[in-house]
C-alpha positions in Angstrom: 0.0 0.0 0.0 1.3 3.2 -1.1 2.6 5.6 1.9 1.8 9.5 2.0 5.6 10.3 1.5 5.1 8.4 -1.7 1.7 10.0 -2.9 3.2 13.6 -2.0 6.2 12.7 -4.2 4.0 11.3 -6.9 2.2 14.9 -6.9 5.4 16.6 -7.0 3.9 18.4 -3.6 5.1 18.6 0.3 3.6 15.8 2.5 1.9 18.6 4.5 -0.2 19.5 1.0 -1.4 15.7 0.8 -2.1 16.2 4.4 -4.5 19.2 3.9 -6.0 17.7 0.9 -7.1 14.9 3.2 -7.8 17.1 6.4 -8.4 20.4 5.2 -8.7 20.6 1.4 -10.2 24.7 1.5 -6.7 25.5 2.5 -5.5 24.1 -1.5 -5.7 25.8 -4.5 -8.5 24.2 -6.8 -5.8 22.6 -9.1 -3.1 21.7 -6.8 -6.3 19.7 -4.7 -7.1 17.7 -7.8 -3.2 16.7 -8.6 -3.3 15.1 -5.5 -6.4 13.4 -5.6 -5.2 12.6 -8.4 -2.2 11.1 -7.1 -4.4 9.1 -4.2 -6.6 7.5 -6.7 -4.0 6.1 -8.7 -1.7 5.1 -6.1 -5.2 3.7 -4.2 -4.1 5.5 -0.9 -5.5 5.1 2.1 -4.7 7.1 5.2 -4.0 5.3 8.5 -6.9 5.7 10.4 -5.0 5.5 14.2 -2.5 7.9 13.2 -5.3 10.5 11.5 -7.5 10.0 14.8 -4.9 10.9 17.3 -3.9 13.7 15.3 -7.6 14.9 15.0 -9.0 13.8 17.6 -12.1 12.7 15.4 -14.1 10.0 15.9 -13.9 7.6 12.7 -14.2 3.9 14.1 -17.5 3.4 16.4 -17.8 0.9 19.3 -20.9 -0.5 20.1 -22.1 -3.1 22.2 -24.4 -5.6 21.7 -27.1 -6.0 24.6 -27.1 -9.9 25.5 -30.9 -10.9 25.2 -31.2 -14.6 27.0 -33.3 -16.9 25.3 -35.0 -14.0 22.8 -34.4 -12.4 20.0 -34.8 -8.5 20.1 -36.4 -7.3 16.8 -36.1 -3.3 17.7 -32.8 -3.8 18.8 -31.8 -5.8 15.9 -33.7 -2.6 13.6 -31.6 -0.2 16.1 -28.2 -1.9 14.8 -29.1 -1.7 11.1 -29.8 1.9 11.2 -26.9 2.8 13.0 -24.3 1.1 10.7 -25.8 2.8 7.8 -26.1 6.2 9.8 -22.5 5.4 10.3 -21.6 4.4 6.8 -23.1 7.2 5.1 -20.1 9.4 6.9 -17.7 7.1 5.8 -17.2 5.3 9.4 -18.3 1.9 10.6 -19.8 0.5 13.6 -17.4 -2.0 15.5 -19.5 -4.9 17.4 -18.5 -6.1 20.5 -20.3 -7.9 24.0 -19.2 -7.1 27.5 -20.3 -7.9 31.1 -23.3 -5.4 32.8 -22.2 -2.7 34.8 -19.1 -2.1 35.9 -17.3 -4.9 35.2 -17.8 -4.1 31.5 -15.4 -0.8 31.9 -12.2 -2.9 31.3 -13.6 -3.9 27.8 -14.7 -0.3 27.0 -11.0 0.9 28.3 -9.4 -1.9 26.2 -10.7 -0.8 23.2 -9.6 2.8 23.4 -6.3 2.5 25.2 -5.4 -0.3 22.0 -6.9 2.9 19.5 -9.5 -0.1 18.2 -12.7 2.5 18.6 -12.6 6.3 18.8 -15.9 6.6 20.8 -18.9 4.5 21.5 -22.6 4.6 21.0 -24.3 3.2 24.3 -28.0 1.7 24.4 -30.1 -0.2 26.7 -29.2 2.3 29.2 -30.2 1.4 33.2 -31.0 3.8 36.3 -27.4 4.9 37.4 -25.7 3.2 34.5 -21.8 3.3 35.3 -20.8 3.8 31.8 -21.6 7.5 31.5 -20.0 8.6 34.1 -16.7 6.8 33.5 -16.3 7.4 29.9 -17.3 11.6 30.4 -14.3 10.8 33.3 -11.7 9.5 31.1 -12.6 11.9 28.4 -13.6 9.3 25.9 -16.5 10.6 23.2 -19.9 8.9 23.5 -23.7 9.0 23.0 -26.6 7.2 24.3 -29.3 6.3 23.3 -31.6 6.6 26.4 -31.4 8.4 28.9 -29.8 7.7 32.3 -32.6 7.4 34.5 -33.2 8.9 38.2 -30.1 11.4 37.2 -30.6 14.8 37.7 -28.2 15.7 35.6 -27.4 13.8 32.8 -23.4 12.8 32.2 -23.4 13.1 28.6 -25.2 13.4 25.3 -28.1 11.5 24.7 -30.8 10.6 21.8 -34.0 9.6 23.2 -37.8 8.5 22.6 -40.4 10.3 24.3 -42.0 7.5 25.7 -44.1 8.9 28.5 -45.5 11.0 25.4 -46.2 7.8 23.4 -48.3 6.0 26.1 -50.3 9.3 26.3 -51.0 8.8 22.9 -51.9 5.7 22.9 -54.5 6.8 26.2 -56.1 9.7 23.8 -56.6 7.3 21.0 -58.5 4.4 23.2 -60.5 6.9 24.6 -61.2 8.6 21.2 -62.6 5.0 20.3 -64.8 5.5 23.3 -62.7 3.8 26.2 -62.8 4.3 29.8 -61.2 1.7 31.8 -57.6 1.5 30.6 -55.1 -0.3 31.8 -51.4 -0.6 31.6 -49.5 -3.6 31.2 -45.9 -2.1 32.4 -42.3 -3.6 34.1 -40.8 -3.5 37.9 -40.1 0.0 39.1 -36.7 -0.5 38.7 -36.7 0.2 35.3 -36.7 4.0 34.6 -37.8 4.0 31.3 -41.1 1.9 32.3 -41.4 4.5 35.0 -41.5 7.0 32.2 -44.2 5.3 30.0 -46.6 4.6 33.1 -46.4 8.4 33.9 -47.5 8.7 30.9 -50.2 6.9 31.3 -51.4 8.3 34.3 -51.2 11.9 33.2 -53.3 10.8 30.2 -55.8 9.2 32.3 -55.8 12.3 34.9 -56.3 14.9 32.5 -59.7 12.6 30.7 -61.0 12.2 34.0 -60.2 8.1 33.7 -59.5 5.7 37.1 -56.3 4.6 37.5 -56.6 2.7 40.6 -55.3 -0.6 40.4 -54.9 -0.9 36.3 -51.5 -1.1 36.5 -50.0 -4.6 36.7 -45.9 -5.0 36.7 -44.9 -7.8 35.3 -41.5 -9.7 35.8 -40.5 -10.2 32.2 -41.1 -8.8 28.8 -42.7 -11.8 27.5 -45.9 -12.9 25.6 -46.6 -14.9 28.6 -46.1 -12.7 31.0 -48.2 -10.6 29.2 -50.7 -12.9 28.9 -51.2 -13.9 32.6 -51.0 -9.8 34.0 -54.0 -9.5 31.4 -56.0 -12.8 32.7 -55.5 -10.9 36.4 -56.7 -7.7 35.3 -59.7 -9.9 33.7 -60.4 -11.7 36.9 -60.1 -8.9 38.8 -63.5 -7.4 38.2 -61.9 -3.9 36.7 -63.9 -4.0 33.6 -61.6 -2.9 31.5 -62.1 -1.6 27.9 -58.5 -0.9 27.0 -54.7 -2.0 27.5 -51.6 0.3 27.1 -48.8 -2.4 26.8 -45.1 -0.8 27.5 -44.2 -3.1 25.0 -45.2 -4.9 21.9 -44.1 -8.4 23.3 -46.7 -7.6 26.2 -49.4 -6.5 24.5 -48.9 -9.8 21.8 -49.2 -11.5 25.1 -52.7 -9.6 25.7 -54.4 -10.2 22.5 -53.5 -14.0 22.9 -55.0 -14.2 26.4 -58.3 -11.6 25.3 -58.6 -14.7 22.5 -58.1 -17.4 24.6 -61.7 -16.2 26.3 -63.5 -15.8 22.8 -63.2 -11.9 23.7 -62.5 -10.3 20.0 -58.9 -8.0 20.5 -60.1 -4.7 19.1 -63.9 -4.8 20.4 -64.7 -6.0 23.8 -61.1 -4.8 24.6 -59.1 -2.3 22.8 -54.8 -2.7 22.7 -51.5 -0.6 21.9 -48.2 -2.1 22.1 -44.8 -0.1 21.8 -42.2 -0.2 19.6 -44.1 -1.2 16.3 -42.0 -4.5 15.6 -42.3 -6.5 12.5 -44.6 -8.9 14.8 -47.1 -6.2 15.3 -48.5 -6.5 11.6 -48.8 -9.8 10.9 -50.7 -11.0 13.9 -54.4 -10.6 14.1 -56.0 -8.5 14.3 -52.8 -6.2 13.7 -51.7 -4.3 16.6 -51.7 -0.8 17.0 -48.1 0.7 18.7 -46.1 3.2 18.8 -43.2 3.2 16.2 -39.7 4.6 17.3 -38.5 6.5 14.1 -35.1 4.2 14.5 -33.3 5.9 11.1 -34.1 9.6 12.5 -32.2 7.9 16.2 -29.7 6.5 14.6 -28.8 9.9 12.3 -28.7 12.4 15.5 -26.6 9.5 17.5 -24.3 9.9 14.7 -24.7 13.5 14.0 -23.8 14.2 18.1 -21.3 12.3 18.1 -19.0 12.9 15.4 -19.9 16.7 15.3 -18.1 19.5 16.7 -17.9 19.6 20.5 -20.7 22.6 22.2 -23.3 21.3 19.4 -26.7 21.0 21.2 -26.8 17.1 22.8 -30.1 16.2 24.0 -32.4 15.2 21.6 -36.0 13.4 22.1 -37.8 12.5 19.5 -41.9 11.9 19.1 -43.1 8.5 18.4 -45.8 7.8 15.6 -49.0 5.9 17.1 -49.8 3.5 13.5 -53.5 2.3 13.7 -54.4 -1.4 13.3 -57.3 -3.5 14.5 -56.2 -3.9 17.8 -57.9 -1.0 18.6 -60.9 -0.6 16.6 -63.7 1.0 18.4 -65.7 -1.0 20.5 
């Protein structure tokens, strides 16, 4: 592979000119910036990517990694990932994959990768109440974003893209009542979770500004699972609350409804109406198609990108609006 000593010589220019016309091409007269492009294409150049990043100091090799899902596949996660390498490859970086323990024990993995000039920064996700990451990278002065927020923080330690997802479930609350509801529940996770702590405020503030009862329709389930979903909608059913509509957290959950309002010949959609969350491919091809709230993952995976490969001071807290998209689950009673 040709060297930049040999491309500058090849130009008949200094090796500081093929450096700006790499780095800083405005600084090159018009024809003196295609000689040595010129120069690079023929001698198929390619710069070295450690040495141009600790010059720099720009981010051009991503880390990011992969949540570890026991015994399920995440479809929005998997969608997450795809639009983030593209994000990433339409500014001419790439996303490198990797796994590491929860928590703190994982910071030896995410220092590894730096110290050895493997990644330039990371994008974070599935981010937890006090999640140690934040902190440690914004103290070792090693560029990230996350997308997420960390929850219970009152400040948070670095930039994040987000979902609005106590928003979403209000949404969903406004449409079930539009379709005449008035007992809706919400299918939600422990409160340890932050972000199911945001969706059920949601909830609640939806229901408190319509005048609806909130009173026991909340049921926490253990895991996101169809079955789980299932038997925390067989106890709402049992429980004499009459309900008319379900605000699931998640898709998984509220697949887990539907299957449980079937299992008692009650028609999803009509005796009881559903929304899920996160509009995965499962939502429309089950029947009736459920109605959720899709994340707009390309528009996530642009700002995470965006944040953290721009200039440093560049506004870095960004959440976005869900879309609520309509199916049968939630015809009008």
């Amino acid at each position: 592979m040709a060297t930049l000593k040999q491309v500058a010589a090849h130009a008949d220019v200094s090796v500081q000119t093929v450096s700006n016309a790499l780095n800083a091409p405005h600084r090159l007269r018009a024809d003196t910036l295609e000689r040595v492009n010129r120069s690079i294409e023929l001698l198929n150049y390619r710069p070295n990517r450690n040495a141009r990043s600790l010059r720099t100091s720009a981010v051009e090799l991503i880390g990011y990694c992969v949540p570890s899902w026991p015994n399920q596949t995440h479809l929005v996660m998997d969608q997450f990932l795809h639009a983030l390498c593209a994000a990433a490859e339409r500014t001419g970086r790439h996303i490198l994959l990797f796994t590491a323990p929860a928590g703190v024990d994982g910071m030896p993995t995410y220092e590894d990768l730096h110290a050895r000039r493997m990644v330039d920064g990371f994008v974070l996700s599935q981010t937890e109440t006090h999640d140690p990451r934040h902190g440690w990278l914004k103290d070792q002065g090693i560029p990230f974003v996350s997308f997420g927020r960390v929850w219970k923080e009152t400040t948070q330690p670095g930039p994040w893209v987000d979902v609005d997802g106590a928003g979403g479930s209000a949404m969903a609350v406004r449409h079930l009542y539009e379709t005449g509801r008035r007992r809706i529940a919400f299918l939600g996770w422990p409160k340890s979770s932050g972000l199911a702590e945001d969706r059920v405020a949601g909830w609640r503030d939806a229901c408190k500004v319509l005048g609806l009862p909130t009173a026991g329709l909340v049921v926490r389930c253990r895991e996101d699972s169809i079955d789980d979903g299932a038997r925390a909608t067989a106890q709402l059913l049992d429980g004499g609350r009459d309900i008319d509509g379900i605000v699931a957290l998640s898709d998984i959950l509220a697949l887990g409804a539907l299957r449980e309002l079937g299992r008692r010949g009650l028609t999803p959609g009509h005796a009881v109406g559903v929304t899920g969350f996160d509009d995965s491919p499962l939502a429309e091809v089950v029947s009736p198609g459920l109605t959720s709230l899709r994340q707009p993952m390309d528009q996530i995976a642009e700002e995470l990108i965006t944040i953290l490969t721009g200039p440093a001071g560049e506004p870095a807290e960004r959440l976005l609006q869900p879309e609520l998209v309509i199916r049968g689950s939630s015809a009008p009673g």
